[in-house]
MARLORO-978678 format. One record per residue (C-alpha): residue number from 1; residue in three letters; x, y, z. Coordinates in steps of 0.05 Angstrom, whole numbers, plus 5000, padded with zeros to 4 digits. Each point is the difference from the previous one (the first is absolute). Layout:
MARLORO-978678
<n NUM; res ALA; X X; Y Y; Z Z>
...
***
This chain:
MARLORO-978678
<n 1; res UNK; X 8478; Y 6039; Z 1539>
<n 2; res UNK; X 4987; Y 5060; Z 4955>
<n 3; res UNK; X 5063; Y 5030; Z 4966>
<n 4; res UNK; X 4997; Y 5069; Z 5031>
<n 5; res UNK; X 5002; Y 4965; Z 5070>
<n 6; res UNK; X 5061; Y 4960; Z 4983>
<n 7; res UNK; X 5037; Y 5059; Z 4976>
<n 8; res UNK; X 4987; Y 5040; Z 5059>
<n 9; res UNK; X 5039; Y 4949; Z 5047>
<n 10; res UNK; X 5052; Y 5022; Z 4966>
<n 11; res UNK; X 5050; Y 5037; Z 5042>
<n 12; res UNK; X 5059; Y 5037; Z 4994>
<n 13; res UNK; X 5061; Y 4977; Z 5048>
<n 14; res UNK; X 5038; Y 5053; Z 5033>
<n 15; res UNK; X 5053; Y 5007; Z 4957>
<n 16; res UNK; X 4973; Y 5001; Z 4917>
<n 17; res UNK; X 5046; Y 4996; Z 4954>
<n 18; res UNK; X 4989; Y 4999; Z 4922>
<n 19; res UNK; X 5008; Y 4924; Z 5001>
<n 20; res UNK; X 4933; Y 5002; Z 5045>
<n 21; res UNK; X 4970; Y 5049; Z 4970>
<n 22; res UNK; X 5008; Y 4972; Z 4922>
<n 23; res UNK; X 4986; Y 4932; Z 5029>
<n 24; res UNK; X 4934; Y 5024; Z 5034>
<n 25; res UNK; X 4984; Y 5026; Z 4933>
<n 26; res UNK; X 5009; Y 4937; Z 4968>
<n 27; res UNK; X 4949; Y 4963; Z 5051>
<n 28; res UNK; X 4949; Y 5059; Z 4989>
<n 29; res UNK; X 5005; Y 4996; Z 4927>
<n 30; res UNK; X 4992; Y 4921; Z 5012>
<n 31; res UNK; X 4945; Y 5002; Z 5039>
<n 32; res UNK; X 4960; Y 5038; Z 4959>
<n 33; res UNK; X 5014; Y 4965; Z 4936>
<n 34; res UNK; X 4968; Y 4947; Z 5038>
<n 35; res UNK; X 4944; Y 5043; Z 5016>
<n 36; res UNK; X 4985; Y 5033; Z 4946>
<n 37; res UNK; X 4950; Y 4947; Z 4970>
<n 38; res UNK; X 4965; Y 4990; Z 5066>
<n 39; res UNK; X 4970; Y 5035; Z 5055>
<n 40; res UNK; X 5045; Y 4967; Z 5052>
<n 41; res UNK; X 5058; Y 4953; Z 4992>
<n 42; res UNK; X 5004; Y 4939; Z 5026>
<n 43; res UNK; X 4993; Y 4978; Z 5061>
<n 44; res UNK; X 5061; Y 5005; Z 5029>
<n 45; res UNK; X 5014; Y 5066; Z 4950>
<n 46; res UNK; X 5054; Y 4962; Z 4963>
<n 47; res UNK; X 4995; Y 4974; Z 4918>
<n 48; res UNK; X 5039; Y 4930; Z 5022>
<n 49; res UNK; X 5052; Y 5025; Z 4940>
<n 50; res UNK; X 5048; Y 5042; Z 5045>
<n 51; res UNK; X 5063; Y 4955; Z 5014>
<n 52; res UNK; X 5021; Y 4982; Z 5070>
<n 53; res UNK; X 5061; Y 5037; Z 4997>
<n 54; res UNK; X 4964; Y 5062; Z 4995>
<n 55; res UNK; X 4963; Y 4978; Z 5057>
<n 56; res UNK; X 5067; Y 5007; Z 5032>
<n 57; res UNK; X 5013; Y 5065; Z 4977>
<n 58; res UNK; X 4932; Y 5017; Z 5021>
<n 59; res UNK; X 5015; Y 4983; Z 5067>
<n 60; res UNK; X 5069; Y 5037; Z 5012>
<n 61; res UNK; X 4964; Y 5066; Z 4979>
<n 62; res UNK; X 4926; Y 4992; Z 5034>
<n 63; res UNK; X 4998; Y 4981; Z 5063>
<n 64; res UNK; X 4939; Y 4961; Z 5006>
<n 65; res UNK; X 4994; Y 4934; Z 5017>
<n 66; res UNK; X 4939; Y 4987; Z 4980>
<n 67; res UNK; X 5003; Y 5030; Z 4922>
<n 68; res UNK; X 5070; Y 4955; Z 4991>
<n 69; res UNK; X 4960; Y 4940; Z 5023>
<n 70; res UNK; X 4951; Y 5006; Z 4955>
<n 71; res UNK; X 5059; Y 5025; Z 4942>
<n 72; res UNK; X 5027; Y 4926; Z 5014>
<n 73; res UNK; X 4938; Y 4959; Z 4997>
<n 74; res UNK; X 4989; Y 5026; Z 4935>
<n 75; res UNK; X 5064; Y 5000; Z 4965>
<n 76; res UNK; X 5033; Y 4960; Z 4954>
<n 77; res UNK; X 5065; Y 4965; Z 5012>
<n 78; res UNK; X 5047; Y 5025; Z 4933>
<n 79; res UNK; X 4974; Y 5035; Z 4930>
<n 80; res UNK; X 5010; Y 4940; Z 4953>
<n 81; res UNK; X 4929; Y 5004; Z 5003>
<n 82; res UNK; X 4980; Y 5062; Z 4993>
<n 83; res UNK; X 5021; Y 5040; Z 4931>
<n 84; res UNK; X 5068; Y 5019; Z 5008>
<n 85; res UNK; X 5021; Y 4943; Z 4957>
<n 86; res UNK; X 4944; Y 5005; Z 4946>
<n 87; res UNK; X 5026; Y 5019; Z 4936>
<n 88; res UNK; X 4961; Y 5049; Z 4950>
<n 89; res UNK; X 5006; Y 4999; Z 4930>
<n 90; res UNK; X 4985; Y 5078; Z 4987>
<n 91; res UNK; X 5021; Y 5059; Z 5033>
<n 92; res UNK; X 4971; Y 5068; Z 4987>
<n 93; res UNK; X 5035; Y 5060; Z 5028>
<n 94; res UNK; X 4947; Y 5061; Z 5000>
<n 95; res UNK; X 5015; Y 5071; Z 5010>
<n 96; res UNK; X 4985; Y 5058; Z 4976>
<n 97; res UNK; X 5046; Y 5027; Z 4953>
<n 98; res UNK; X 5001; Y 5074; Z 5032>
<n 99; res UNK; X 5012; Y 4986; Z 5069>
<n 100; res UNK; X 5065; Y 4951; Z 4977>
<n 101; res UNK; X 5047; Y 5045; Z 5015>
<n 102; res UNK; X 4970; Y 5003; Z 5074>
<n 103; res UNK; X 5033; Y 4930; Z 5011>
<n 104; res UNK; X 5069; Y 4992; Z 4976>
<n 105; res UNK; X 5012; Y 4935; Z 5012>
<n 106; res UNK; X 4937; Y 4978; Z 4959>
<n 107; res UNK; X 5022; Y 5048; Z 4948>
<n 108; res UNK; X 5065; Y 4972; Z 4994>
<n 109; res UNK; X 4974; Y 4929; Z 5002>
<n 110; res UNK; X 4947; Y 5018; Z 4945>
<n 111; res UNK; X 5054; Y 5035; Z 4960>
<n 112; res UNK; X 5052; Y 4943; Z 4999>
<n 113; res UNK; X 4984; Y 4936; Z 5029>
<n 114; res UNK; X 4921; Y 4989; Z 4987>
<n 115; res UNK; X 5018; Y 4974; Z 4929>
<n 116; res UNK; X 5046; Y 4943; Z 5024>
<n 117; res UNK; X 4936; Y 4971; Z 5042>
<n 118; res UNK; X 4958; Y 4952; Z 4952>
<n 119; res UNK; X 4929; Y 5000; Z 5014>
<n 120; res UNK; X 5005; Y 5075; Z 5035>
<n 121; res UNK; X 4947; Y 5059; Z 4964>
<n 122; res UNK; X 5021; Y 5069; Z 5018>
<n 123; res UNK; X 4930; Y 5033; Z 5003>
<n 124; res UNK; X 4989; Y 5076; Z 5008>
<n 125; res UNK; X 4940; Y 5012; Z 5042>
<n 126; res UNK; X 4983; Y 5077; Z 5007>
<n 127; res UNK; X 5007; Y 5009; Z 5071>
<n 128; res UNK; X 5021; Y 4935; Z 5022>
<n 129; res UNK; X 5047; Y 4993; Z 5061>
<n 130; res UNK; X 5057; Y 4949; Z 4981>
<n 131; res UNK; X 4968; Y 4920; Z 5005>
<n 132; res UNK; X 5020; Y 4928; Z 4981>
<n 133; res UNK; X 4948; Y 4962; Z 4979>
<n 134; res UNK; X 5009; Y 4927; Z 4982>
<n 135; res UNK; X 4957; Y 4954; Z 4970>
<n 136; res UNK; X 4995; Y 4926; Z 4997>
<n 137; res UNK; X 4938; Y 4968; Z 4962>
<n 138; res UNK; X 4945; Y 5033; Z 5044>
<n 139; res UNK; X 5047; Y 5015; Z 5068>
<n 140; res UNK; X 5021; Y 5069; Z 5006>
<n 141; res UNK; X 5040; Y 5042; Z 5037>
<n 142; res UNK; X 5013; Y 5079; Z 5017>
<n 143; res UNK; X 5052; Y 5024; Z 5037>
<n 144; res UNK; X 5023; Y 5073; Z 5009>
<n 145; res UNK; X 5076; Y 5010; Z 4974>
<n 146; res UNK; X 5007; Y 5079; Z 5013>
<n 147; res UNK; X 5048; Y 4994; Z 5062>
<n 148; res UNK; X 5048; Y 4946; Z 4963>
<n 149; res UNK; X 5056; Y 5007; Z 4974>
<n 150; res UNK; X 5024; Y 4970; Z 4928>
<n 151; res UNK; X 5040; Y 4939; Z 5024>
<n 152; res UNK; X 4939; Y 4982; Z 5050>
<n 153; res UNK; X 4961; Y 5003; Z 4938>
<n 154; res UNK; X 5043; Y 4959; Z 4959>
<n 155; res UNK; X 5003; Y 4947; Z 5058>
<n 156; res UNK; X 4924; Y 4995; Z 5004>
<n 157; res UNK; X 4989; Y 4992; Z 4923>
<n 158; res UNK; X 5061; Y 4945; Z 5007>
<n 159; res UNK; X 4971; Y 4958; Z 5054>
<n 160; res UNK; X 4910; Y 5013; Z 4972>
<n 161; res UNK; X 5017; Y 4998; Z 4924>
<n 162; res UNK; X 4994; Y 4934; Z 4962>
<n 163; res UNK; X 5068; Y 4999; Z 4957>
***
């Protein structure tokens, strides 16, 4: 089933609420990560990554039988699996050193605390919307940090960081 035909079934229930609305967001952005190498996804429009609890969640918000269904016979059962517990040993927090006032959580993160995380860079990159990205041997990953606050930072580099 091609992507664009999954995401048009869709729907908004009666009643959205910002729960729906960020969640649907989270789905879209989903499925076209899954997309975005391919012309269409796969068959049933899912990546087989997603856990079954989302499924769930998928479910209480869309009302279509058929697209939870198909959530479930691609899920996964829990995330030991997936990278949630993989450890990195490098961290690099980019941003550009102009817009660092635009966040203040990041700012006060990158002020005080980024020097008590071993194996975190600070990089200023002109331009750069605030990212994490971690590194283990040839693994990688990016994630966006501009809506978090310090302490969720703090938490993440905790629990991904290699002590």
């Amino acid at each position: 089933m091609a992507c664009s035909n999954l995401v048009k079934r869709i729907r908004c229930p009666a009643k959205c609420g910002r729960d729906y609305l960020l969640f649907s967001a989270l789905v879209f952005r989903s499925l076209l990560l899954a997309c975005a190498d391919a012309d269409s996804c796969t068959d049933l429009g899912f990546t087989g990554t997603q856990l079954c609890s989302d499924c769930v969640r998928l479910a209480k918000y869309v009302q279509d039988a058929e697209l939870t269904s198909d959530c479930q016979s691609s899920c996964v059962e829990s995330s030991s699996a997936s990278s949630s517990t993989k450890k990195y040993s490098k961290a690099f927090l980019e941003i550009g050193r102009h817009m660092l006032s635009d966040f203040p959580h990041i700012e006060t993160f990158v002020r005080k605390k980024a020097k008590d995380y071993k194996g975190l860079t600070v990089i200023d990159r002109f331009g750069a919307l605030p990212r994490l990205v971690l590194k283990a041997g040839k693994d990688r990953e990016t994630i966006r940090i501009d809506k978090w606050k310090t302490e969720h930072i703090e938490e993440f580099l905790q629990d991904k960081l290699l002590h």
